[in-house]
Structure formats: C-alpha cells, structure tokens
N, C-alpha and C positions, 0 to 999 in steps of 0.2 A: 462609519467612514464612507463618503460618498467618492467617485472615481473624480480626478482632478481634470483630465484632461481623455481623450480618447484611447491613448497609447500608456495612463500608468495608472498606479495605484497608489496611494499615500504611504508614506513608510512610518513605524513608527518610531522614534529615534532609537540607536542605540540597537539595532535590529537590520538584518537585510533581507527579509521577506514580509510580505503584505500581511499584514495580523486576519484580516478578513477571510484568508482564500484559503483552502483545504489545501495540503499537501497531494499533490497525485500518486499515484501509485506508480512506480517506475521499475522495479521488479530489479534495481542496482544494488541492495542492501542485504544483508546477509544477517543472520544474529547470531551472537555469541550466545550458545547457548550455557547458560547460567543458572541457579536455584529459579528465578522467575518464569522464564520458560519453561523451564523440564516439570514444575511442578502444576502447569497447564497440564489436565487431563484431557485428551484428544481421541476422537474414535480412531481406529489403524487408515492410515492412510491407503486411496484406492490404488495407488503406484508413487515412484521416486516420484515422477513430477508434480503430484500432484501433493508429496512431501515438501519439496522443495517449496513450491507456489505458495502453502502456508507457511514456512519460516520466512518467506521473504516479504508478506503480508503484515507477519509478527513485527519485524525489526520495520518497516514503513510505521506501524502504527506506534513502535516505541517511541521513533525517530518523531513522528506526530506530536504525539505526546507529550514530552519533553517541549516540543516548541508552543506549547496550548492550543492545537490546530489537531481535525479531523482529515482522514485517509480519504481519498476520492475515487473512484474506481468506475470503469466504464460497466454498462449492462447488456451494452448493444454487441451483437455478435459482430459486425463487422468491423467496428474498432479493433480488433484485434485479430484481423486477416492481416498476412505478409509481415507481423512483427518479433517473429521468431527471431530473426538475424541479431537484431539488435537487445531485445528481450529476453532472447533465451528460449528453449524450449517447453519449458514448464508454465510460460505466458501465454494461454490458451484460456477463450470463452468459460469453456468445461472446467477447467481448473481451478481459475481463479473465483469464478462464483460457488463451486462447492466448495471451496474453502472459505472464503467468507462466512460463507453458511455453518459450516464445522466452528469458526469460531465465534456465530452470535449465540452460537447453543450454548457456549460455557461462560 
C-alpha cells in the first residue's frame, strides 16, 4: 500500500489501523498472565521494573499479534529521556532493550 496523501495511510476495510505500520510500543498494556505466558521460560529478572518492562512488551506483542502487525520500539537513548510521567517508570533505555533481548533468546 502506498501513502494516499501526506497526512494518511490507506485503511483496509473493516479495520481502524493501517495494516502497513507496526504497532508502537507504548508501555499501556498489562498481560494477563495465563498458561501462555507463565509457560515462557525467562532468565530471573534483573529488578521489578525491569519485570514489569517485560510483561508489558509481552501483552504489546500479543496485542500485535492478534492484529498481524509487528512491535516497534525505539534504540536511541534519548527517546526515552523525560517519559517516565507518562510511561511509567519501568520505561527506561536499560530496560526495555534488555528485555527485548531476554525475549529474542527464547
């Protein structure tokens, strides 16, 4: 699908998000934890937030998943200066990339 106009994206019918575009990571989502999850083998988490960072990764990427879209996630350290308020405090450089990393291993 190519971009329509400079301001959108084509929708596909029957749908309210761009099929094209990755889900962001937005650090809103919690997961029920379920046989699914709990039966993820995971190294011990390095602290709570950095527990937290991963379950909220998990349920982005169910949440993905279910839509047939991929998780997007910044690399850059300074994306994620000053967004504790809004993010939480488990929304951290450090955090979020060693969890990713905790779960491309499994």
């Amino acid at each position: 699908m190519a971009q329509t106009d400079e301001w959108s994206w084509p929708i596909e019918p029957d749908t309210a998000t761009p099929t094209e575009r990755d889900r962001p990571l937005t650090f809103l989502w919690r997961p029920r934890i379920d046989e699914r999850i709990a039966s993820v083998v995971l190294p011990p988490a390095r602290s709570s937030r950095h527990e937290i960072a991963r379950q909220r990764i998990i349920a982005e990427a169910v949440l993905a998943h279910e839509e047939g879209r991929f998780v997007s996630y910044s690399r850059r350290k300074a994306f994620y200066a000053g967004r504790r308020r809004y993010n939480g405090a488990a929304f951290t450089y450090t955090n979020v990339l060693s969890a990713v990393e905790d779960l491309l291993q499994q």
